[in-house]
C-alpha positions in Angstrom: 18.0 -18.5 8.8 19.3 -15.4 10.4 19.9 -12.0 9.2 23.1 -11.0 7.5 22.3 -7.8 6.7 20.4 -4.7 7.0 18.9 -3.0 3.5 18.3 0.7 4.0 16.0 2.4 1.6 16.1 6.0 1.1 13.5 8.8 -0.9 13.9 12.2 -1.6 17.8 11.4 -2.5 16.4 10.2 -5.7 15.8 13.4 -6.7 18.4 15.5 -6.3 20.3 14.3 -9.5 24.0 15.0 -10.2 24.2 16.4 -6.3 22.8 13.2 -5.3 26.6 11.6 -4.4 27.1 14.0 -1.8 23.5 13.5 0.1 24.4 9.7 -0.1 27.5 10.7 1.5 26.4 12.7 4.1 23.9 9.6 4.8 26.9 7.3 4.9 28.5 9.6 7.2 25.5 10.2 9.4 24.7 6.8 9.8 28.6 6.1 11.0 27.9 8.9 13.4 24.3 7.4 14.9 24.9 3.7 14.6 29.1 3.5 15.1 28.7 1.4 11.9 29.5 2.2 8.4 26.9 1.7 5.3 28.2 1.0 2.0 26.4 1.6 -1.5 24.7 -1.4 -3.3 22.4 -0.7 -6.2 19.9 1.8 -5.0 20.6 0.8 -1.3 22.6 1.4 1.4 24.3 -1.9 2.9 24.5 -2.5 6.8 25.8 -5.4 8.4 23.9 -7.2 10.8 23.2 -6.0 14.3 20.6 -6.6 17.0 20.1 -3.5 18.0 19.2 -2.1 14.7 16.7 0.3 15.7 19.0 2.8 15.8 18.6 2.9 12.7 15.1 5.0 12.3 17.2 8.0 14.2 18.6 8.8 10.8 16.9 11.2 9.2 16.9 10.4 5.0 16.2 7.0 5.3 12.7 6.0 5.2 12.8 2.2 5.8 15.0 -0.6 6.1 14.9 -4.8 6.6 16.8 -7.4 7.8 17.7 -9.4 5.4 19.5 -12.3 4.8 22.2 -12.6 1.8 22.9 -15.6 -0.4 24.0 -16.4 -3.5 22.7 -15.2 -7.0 21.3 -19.1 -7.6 17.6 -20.4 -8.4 18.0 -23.4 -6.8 20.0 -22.0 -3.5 16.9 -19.2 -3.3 14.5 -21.8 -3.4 16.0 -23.9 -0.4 16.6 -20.4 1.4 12.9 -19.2 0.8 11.8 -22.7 2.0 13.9 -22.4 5.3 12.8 -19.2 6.3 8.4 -20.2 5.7 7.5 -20.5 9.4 5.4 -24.4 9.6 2.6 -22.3 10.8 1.8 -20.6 7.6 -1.3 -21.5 5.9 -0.8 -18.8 2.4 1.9 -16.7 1.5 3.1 -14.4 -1.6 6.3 -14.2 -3.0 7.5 -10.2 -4.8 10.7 -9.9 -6.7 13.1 -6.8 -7.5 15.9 -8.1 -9.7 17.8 -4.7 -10.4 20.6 -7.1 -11.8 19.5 -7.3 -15.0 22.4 -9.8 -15.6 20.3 -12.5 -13.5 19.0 -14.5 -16.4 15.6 -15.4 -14.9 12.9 -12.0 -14.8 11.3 -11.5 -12.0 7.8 -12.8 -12.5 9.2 -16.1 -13.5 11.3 -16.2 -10.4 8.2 -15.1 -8.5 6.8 -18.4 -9.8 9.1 -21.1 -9.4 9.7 -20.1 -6.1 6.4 -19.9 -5.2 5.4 -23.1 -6.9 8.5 -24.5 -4.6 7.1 -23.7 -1.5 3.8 -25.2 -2.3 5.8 -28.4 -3.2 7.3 -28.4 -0.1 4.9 -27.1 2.5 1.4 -26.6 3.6 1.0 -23.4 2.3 -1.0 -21.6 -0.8 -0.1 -19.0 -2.6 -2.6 -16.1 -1.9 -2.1 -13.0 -4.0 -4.2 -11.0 -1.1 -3.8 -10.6 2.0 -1.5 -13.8 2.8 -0.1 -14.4 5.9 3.5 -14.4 5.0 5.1 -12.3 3.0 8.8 -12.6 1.4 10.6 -10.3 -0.6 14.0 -10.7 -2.6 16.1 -8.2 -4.6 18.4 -9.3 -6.6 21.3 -6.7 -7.1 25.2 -6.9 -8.1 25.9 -8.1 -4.6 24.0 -11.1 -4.3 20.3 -12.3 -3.4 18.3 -10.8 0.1 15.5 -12.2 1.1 13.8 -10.6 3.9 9.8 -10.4 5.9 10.3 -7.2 8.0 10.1 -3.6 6.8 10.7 -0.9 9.5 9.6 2.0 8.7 11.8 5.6 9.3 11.4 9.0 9.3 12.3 10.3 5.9 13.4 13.7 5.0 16.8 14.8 4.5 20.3 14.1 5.4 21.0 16.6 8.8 24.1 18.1 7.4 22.6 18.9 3.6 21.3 22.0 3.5 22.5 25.5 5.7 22.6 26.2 9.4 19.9 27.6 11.4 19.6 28.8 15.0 16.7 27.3 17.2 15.4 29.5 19.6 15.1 27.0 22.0 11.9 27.8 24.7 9.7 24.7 25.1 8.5 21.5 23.8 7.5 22.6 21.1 10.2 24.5 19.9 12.1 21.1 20.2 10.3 19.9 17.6 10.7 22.5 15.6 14.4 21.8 15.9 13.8 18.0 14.9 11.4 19.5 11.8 14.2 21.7 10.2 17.1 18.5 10.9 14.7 16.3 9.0 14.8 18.6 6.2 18.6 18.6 6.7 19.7 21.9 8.4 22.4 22.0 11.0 21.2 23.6 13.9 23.0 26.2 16.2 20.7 26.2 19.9 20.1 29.2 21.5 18.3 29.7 24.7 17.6 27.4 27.7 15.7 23.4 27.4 16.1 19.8 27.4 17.9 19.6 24.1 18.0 15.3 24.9 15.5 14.8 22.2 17.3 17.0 19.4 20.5 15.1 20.5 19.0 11.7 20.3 18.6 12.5 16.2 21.9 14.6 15.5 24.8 12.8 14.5 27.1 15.4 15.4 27.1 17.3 18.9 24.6 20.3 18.7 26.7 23.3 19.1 25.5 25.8 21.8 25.4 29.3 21.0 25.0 32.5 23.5 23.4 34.8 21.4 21.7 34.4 18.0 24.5 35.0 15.7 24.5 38.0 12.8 22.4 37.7 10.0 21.5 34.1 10.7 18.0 32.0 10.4 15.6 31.6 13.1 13.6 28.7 13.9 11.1 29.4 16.2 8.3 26.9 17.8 5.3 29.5 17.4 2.2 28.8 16.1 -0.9 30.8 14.8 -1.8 30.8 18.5 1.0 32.1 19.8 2.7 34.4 17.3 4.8 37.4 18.9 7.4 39.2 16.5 11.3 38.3 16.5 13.9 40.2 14.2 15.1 38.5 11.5 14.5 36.3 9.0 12.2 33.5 11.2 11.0 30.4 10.2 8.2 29.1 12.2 7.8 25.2 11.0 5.1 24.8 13.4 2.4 27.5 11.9 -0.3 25.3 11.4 0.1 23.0 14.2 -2.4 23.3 17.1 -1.7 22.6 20.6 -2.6 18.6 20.1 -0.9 18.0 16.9 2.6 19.3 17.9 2.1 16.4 21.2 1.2 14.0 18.7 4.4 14.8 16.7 6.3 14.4 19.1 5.2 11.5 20.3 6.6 9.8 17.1 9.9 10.8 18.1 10.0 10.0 21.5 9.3 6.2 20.7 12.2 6.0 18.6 14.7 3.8 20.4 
């Protein structure tokens, strides 16, 4: 069976209580921006439909993982003959987790957890193996209907870019880059001052990255000095990269340069 659907998971949103409608709008929004596609809201999930080029996806700072998916009905018996289509011939053990957040599903979780699993050992080769099986399938059960899915991409985390204030990068290096890429992840606009490749800091903003001459009045600096290389600049300054050593801040940004 193939994917319908893409479930995106997001973190620190969680937390941010009655102001937590607007950071999953300004997900929604930035994801419309990144992907051309528009999310909707499902029960603790954002809601994507299918595409093969989903990758994009991990450029969107807040979200912290996502799956494709495939939807069907709310139905024992249809989940059974779904999980059974999907178990590759190959498979020797597998394990079977549940999330029913619709608590209006009759059967609980472990139950289901059960007769599907006992299903696929009716109707395969395969054992159930609580560790370490080979195959892995998840469903969640929500008000929309049943996913079941065997992939979980991992993202970046962080913030909505577009959530918290504006600050201007003093843009000098590679490093200073990812400073830029540090302060959108934790969901500052940035204003770019200076001269660089600003391809990278592009490649994750969902809006175009306004270019500014000068740094403007009273505004916060981001700077991509270290303890190594330190020198004073008016202002307030925030220097994300203080800790970092040489090695580390190529490491970093490694991990965004490899995503697509």
């Amino acid at each position: 069976m193939n994917p319908t659907h893409l479930l995106l998971r997001y973190g620190e949103l969680f937390l941010k209580g009655q102001n937590r409608p607007f950071f999953e709008r300004q997900l929604q929004n930035n994801i419309r921006h990144l992907t051309g596609r528009k999310a909707r809201r499902i029960q603790g999930r954002l809601l994507l439909d299918y595409f093969p080029e989903h990758q994009v996806v991990r450029r969107v700072f807040g979200l912290v993982s996502y799956s494709p998916a495939v939807r069907i009905e709310k139905d024992v018996e249809t989940i059974k003959a779904a999980a059974l289509a999907i178990l590759p011939a190959t498979i020797k053990t597998f394990k079977v987790e549940v999330v029913r957040s619709d608590k209006s599903f009759l059967m609980k979780s472990p139950y289901l957890k059960v007769a599907i699993g006992r299903h696929l050992e009716a109707h395969s080769n395969a054992t159930f193996q609580p560790q370490n099986p080979q195959w892995l399938l998840n469903i969640e059960i929500n008000q929309d209907g049943a996913y079941l899915f065997t992939e979980t991409v991992s993202c970046l985390g962080g913030l909505p870019v577009g959530s918290s204030g504006k600050v201007a990068l003093l843009l000098e290096d590679e490093a200073s880059v990812l400073a830029g890429l540090l302060m959108m992840k934790r969901g500052c606009t940035i204003l770019l001052t200076g001269e660089g490749d600003t391809t990278l800091l592009q490649h994750f903003s969902p809006q175009k990255i306004e270019l500014v001459g000068e740094i403007p009045r009273n505004a916060v600096v981001v700077s991509g000095q270290n303890f190594e290389n330190n020198n004073k600049i008016p202002g307030i300054v925030l220097r994300p990269l203080i800790a970092y050593n040489e090695e580390q801040i190529q490491e970093e940004l490694e991990k965004y340069k490899t995503v697509p």
